[in-house]
Every structure is written in structure tokens, then in C-alpha cells.
C-alpha positions, -999 to +999 in steps of 0.1 A: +393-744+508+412-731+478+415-701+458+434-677+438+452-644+450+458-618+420+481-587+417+473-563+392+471-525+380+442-504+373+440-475+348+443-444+364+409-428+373+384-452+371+390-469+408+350-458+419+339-472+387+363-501+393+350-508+426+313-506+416+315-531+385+334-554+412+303-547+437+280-560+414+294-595+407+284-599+442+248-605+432+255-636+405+254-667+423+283-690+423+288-726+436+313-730+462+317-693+465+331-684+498+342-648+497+364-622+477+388-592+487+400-567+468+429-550+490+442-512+474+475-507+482+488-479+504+518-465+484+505-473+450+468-461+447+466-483+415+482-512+426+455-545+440+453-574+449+426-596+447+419-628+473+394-651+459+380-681+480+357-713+468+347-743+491+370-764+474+392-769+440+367-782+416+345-758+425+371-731+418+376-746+383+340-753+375+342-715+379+371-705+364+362-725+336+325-712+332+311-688+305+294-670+329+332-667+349+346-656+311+321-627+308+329-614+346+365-616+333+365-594+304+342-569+327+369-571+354+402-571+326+385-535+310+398-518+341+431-534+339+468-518+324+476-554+320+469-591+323+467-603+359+493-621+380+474-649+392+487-678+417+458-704+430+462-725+461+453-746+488+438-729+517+455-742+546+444-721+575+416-698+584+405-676+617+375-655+623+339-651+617+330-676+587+362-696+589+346-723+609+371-721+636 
């Protein structure tokens, strides 16, 4: 499996909105697709991270490369202070329901 895990910063206010628009990208269909998580932090109620999972890396990059992928983008940046701190990797490991293990 690989995937991308983002840290990034919301605009103050518009976490239900944020969440909802987020929600919704959950009804386009996308090849190799395995999951996302979008994790608020505790001590910083505009502080996320995002963990995004695909079958494999060319899947990931067929979608990170795909216009449809661009338009979820600019929805999913409107929310944002700033750019995203992305880092994409190798899944190594995985436990529990889905994982295959």
C-alpha cells in the first residue's frame, strides 16, 4: 500500500463546513482508493492531519495527478491558512478490520 499523510491548518470557524465538503469526496469513485482519515488535534482545534491510503503507488499518482484529484484539491485548499505539509510513503504495516491481516 502507499499513501500520503498531511499536516495542515484550517481557518478558524469553518471546521463543520470543513468536515462536510471532506464527507462528500467520499461519494466520487477513485481507483485504488483504500481509505482516508482526517485526525483534529486535541490542543490545537485547527490543527489536522490527514492520512490518505491507495492500493499501491501508481495508483496514488494516477490520482494525484488527475483533474478530477486537482478540482478536490482546490475544494479541500479553500479551507486552508496555508499550503499543506505533505509526505507520501510506502505502507509497511497494517492491523485491523480491512488490513488483510
Amino acid at each position: 500500500m502507499y499513501g500520503t499523510i498531511a499536516r495542515f491548518r484550517i481557518k478558524p470557524g469553518v471546521r463543520d463546513e470543513f468536515i462536510k465538503a471532506m464527507d462528500n469526496f467520499g461519494n466520487a469513485i477513485i481507483a485504488g482508493w483504500v481509505a482516508d482519515y482526517y485526525f483534529q488535534m486535541e490542543n490545537d482545534s485547527d490543527e489536522f492531519y490527514l492520512v490518505a491510503i491507495f492500493k499501491d503507488k501508481a495508483n496514488y499518482q494516477a490520482n494525484a495527478d488527475s483533474a478530477e484529484q486537482h478540482e478536490r484539491y482546490l475544494v479541500f485548499r479553500s479551507f486552508l491558512l496555508d499550503d499543506p505539509e505533505w509526505h507520501d510513503g510506502f505502507i509497511l504495516s497494517a492491523t485491523g478490520p480491512g488490513s488483510g491481516k
